[in-house]
C-alpha positions in Angstrom: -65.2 59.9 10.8 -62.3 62.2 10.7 -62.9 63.2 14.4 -62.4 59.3 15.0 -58.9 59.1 12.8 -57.6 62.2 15.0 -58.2 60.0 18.1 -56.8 56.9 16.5 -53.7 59.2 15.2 -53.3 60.4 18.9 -53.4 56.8 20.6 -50.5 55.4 18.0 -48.6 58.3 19.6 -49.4 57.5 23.0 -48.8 53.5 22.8 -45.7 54.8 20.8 -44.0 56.4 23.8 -45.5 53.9 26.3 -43.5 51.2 24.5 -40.2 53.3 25.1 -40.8 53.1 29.3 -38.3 50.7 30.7 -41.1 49.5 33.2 -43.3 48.7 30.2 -40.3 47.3 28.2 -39.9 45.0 31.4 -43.3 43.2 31.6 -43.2 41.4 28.5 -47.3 41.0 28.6 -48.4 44.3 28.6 -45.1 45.1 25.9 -46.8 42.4 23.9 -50.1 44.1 24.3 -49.3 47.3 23.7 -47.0 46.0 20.2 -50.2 44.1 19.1 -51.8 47.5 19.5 -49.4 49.4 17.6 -49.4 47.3 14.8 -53.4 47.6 14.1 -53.1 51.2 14.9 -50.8 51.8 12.3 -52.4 50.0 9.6 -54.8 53.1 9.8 -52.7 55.5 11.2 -50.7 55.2 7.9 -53.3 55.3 5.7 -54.8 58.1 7.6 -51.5 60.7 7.1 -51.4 59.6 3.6 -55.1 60.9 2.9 -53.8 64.3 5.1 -51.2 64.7 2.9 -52.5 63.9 -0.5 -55.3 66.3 0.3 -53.0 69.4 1.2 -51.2 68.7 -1.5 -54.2 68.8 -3.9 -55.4 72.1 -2.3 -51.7 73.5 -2.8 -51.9 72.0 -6.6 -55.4 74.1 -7.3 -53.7 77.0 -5.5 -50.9 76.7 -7.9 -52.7 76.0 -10.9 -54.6 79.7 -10.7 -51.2 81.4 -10.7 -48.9 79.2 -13.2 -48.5 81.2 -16.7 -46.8 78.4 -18.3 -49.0 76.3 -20.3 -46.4 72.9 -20.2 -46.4 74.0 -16.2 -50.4 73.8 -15.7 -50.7 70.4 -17.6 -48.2 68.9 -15.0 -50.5 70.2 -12.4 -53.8 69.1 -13.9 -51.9 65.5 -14.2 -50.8 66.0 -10.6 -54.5 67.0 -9.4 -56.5 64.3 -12.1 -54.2 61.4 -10.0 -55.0 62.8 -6.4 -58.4 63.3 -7.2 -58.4 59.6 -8.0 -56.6 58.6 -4.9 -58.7 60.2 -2.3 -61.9 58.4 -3.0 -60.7 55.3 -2.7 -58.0 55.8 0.5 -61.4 57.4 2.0 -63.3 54.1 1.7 -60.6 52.4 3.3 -60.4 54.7 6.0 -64.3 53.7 6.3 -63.2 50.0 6.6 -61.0 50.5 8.9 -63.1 52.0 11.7 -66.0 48.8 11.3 -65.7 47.6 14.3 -63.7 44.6 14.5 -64.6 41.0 15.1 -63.1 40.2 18.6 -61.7 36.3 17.5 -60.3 38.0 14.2 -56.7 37.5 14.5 -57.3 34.5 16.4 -56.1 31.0 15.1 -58.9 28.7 14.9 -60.0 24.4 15.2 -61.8 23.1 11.5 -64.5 20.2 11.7 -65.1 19.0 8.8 -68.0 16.4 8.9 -69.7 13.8 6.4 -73.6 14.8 6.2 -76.2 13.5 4.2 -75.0 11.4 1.1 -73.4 8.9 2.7 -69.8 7.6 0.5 -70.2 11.2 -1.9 -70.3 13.2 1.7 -66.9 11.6 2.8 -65.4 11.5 -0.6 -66.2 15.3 -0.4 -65.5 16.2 3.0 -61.8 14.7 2.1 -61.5 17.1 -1.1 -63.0 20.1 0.8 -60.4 19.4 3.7 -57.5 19.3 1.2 -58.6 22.4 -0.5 -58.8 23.9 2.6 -55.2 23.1 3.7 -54.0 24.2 0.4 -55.3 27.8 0.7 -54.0 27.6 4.4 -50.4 27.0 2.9 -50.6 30.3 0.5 -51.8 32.5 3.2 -48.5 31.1 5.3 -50.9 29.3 8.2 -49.9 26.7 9.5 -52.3 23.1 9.3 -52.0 20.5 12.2 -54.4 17.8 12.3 -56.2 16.2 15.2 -58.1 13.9 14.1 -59.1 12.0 11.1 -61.4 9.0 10.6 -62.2 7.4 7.4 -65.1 6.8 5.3 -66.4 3.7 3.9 -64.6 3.8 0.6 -62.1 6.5 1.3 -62.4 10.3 2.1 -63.3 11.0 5.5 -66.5 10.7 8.4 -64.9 13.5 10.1 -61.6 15.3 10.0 -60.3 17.8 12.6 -57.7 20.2 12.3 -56.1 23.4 13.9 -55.1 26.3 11.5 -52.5 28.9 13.1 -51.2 32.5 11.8 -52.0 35.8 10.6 -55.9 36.6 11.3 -56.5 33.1 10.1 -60.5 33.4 11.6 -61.0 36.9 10.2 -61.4 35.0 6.7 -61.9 31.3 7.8 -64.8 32.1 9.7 -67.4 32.5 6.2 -66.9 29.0 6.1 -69.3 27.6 8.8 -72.4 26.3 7.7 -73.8 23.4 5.6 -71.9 23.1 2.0 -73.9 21.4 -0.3 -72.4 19.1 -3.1 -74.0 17.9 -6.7 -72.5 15.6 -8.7 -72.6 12.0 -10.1 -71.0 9.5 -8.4 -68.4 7.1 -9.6 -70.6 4.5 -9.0 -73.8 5.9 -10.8 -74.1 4.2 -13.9 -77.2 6.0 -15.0 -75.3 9.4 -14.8 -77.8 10.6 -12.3 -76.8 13.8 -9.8 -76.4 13.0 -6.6 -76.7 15.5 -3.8 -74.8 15.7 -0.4 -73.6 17.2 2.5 -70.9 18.0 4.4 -70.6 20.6 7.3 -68.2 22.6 8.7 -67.5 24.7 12.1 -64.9 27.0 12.5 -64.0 27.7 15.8 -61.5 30.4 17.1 -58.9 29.6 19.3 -59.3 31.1 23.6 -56.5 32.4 25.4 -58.6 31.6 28.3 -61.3 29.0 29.1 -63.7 30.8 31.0 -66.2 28.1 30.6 -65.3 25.9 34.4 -65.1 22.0 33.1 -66.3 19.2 36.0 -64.2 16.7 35.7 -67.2 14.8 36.8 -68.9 15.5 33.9 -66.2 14.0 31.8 -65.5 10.3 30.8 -62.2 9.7 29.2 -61.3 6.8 26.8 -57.6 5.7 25.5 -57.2 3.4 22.6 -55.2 2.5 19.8 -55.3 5.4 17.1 -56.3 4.3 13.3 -56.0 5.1 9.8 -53.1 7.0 8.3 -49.9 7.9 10.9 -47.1 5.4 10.1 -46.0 1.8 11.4 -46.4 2.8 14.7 -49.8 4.3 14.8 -51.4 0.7 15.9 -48.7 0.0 18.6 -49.5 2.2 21.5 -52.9 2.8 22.9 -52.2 6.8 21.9 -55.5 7.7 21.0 -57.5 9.7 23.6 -61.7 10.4 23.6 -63.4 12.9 25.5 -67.0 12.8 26.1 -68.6 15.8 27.8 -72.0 14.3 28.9 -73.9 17.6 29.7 -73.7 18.1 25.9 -72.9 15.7 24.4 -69.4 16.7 22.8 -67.3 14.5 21.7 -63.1 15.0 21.2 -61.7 12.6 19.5 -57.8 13.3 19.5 -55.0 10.8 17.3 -52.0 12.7 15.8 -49.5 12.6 18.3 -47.8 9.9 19.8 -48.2 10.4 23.1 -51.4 9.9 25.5 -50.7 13.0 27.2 -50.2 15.1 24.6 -53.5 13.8 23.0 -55.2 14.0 26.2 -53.6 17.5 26.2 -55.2 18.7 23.2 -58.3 16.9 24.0 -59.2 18.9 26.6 -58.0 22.1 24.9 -60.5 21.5 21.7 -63.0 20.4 24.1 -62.5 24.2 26.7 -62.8 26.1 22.6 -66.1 24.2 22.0 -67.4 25.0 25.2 -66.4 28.1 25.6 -68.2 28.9 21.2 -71.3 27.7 22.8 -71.4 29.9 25.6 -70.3 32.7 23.6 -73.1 32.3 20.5 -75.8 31.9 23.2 -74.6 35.7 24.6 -74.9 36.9 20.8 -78.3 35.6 20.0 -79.6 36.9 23.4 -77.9 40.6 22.2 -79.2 40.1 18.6 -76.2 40.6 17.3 -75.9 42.5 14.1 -72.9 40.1 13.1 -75.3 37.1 13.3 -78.2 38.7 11.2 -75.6 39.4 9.0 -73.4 36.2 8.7 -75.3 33.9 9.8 -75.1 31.8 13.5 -72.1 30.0 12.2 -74.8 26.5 12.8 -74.4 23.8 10.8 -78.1 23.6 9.8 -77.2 26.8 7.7 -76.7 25.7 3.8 -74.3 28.6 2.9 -72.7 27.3 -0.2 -73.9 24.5 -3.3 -70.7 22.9 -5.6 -72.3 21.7 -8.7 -69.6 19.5 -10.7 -71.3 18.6 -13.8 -71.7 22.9 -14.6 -68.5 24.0 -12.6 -70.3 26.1 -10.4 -70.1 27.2 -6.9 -72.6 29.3 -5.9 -72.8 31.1 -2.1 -76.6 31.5 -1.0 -75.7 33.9 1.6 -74.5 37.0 -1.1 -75.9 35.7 -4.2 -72.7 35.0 -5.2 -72.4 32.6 -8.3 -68.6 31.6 -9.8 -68.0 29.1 -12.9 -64.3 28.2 -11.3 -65.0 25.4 -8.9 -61.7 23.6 -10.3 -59.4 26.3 -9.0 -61.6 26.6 -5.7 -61.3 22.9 -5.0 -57.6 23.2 -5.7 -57.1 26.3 -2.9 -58.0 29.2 -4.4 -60.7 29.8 -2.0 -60.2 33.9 -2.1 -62.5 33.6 -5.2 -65.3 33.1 -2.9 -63.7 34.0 0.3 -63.1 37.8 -0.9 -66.2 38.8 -1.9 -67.9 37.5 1.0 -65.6 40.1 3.5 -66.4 42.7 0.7 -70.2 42.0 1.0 -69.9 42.4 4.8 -67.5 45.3 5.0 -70.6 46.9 2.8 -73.1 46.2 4.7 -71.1 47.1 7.9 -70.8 50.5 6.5 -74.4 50.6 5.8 -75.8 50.4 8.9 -72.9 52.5 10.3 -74.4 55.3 8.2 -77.4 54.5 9.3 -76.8 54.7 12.9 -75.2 58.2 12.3 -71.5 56.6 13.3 
């Protein structure tokens, strides 16, 4: 491990005096590049001189602490060792953390889906209070939430709503939230008080810098009409609204927000490059076996990851075991009660088979 740190210690160096060459300082890509790579660098570069320094300091303390005379002296120095004994393990482990190798779409912004599944009115009703929730914990992390898309249920909450998140690492913790989330409760409507069980899914997919996947315009049909549901008096005026239909797969992008067609038609085709581009990337991981999908799952939507049962106020994630009696705070944004654990879980694991692989 340590051999690694030295090697991550000497690259912060070396990106540190690149970014002082005028010729780097003049091509703003690779200066953005190479900033990007300082900053991750020195996330453990700092933690990293820290643990150097704490632990020649608590040799010096030992050292010292066989030649003091002074009784008031050598408690000081027993304090002094007790705390930096207490440090080390735990800066160590997050050294450990810090060398997992590191999801690729991590710091990359990401498109939500949020879609009414089995359940019929209690699946939109629920895909509505997820998507709230969701844009709620977006706003304490300081993301940004834009929607796309959203159409309406039956008797309120939503079919399907769509949605970009932008920021800091936004997929690095969004990304846990892919899969089939399972909802029990009794519905308004149920006079008999029974539980009723639904579905709702959800896909989170990161954001590309580049769509390497080539669209045929051929394969495309595109449809304008006159956007609906929530957007203000002039929502029904203009035929806005723009539809993608990508008939190799079947795709669908259904695009609303904006105002104007070809801005729509704009984002349209940049949800639709992102969806391609996920499926061409998950069919390169399951044909590697990836150790990220045995652990997390494929990120498919036929994966039940998580149950919400209202009538006990409990949320319990099938993937880690992990049961909480606070689904009122979840459904209100505090997500990092479930979100947390589940990076902890992995981060574990991570380090497990890291050991085991000799690493």
């Amino acid at each position: 491990m340590f051999s690694k740190l030295d090697q991550v210690d000497s690259r912060y160096e070396e990106v540190n005096m690149a970014l002082q060459r005028p010729d780097v300082a003049s091509n703003q890509t690779q200066y953005r590049a190479l900033m990007k790579e300082l900053s991750d660098l020195e996330k453990i570069v700092v933690l990293y001189r820290d643990f150097k320094k704490k632990t020649e300091n608590l040799k010096a303390s030992k050292m010292l602490l066989t030649s003091e005379s002074d009784p008031e002296m050598k408690e000081m120095i027993r304090e002094e060792i007790k705390e930096i004994e207490t440090d080390l393990p735990r800066i160590e482990a997050e050294l450990k953390i810090s060398l997992i190798p590191k999801d690729p779409n991590d710091d990359k912004n990401i498109l939500l889906e949020i879609r009414a599944g089995a359940g019929g009115d209690e699946a939109s009703l629920f895909a509505d209070e997820l998507f709230r929730g969701y844009v709620t914990y977006a706003n304490k992390q300081g993301w940004k939430v834009e929607l796309v898309s959203y159409s309406d249920g039956n008797v309120g909450g939503a079919k399907e709503v769509i949605a970009t998140i932008s920021g800091d690492s936004v997929f690095s913790k969004m990304k846990y939230e892919s899969g089939v989330h399972r909802v029990q409760r009794v519905p308004k409507t149920e006079s008999a008080g029974r539980i009723h069980t639904s579905t709702v899914t959800v896909a989170i997919i990161p954001e590309v810098d580049e769509v390497k996947v080539k669209i045929d315009m051929k394969d495309i049909t595109i449809d304008v009409m006159r956007a609906s549901g929530a957007g203000g008096q002039s929502v029904n005026r203009t035929e806005s609204a723009v539809r993608l239909h990508h008939v190799p797969t079947g795709i669908l992008v259904h695009c609303q927000e904006g105002k104007s067609q070809t801005s729509n038609k704009e984002k349209a085709f940049k949800i639709l490059g992102m969806k391609l581009q996920q499926i061409e990337d998950d069919k390169r991981l399951k044909e590697a076996s990836d150790a990220r999908l045995d652990q997390i799952g494929t990120g498919d939507r036929s994966e039940r990851i998580r149950t919400y049962n209202f009538p006990q106020t409990r949320i319990t994630d099938h993937r880690i075991g992990l049961t909480v009696h606070q689904l009122d705070q979840v459904m209100t944004g505090q997500f990092e009660i479930l979100i947390d654990p589940i990076i902890a879980n992995f981060q574990a694991e991570a380090l497990k088979r890291q050991s085991a692989s000799g690493n």
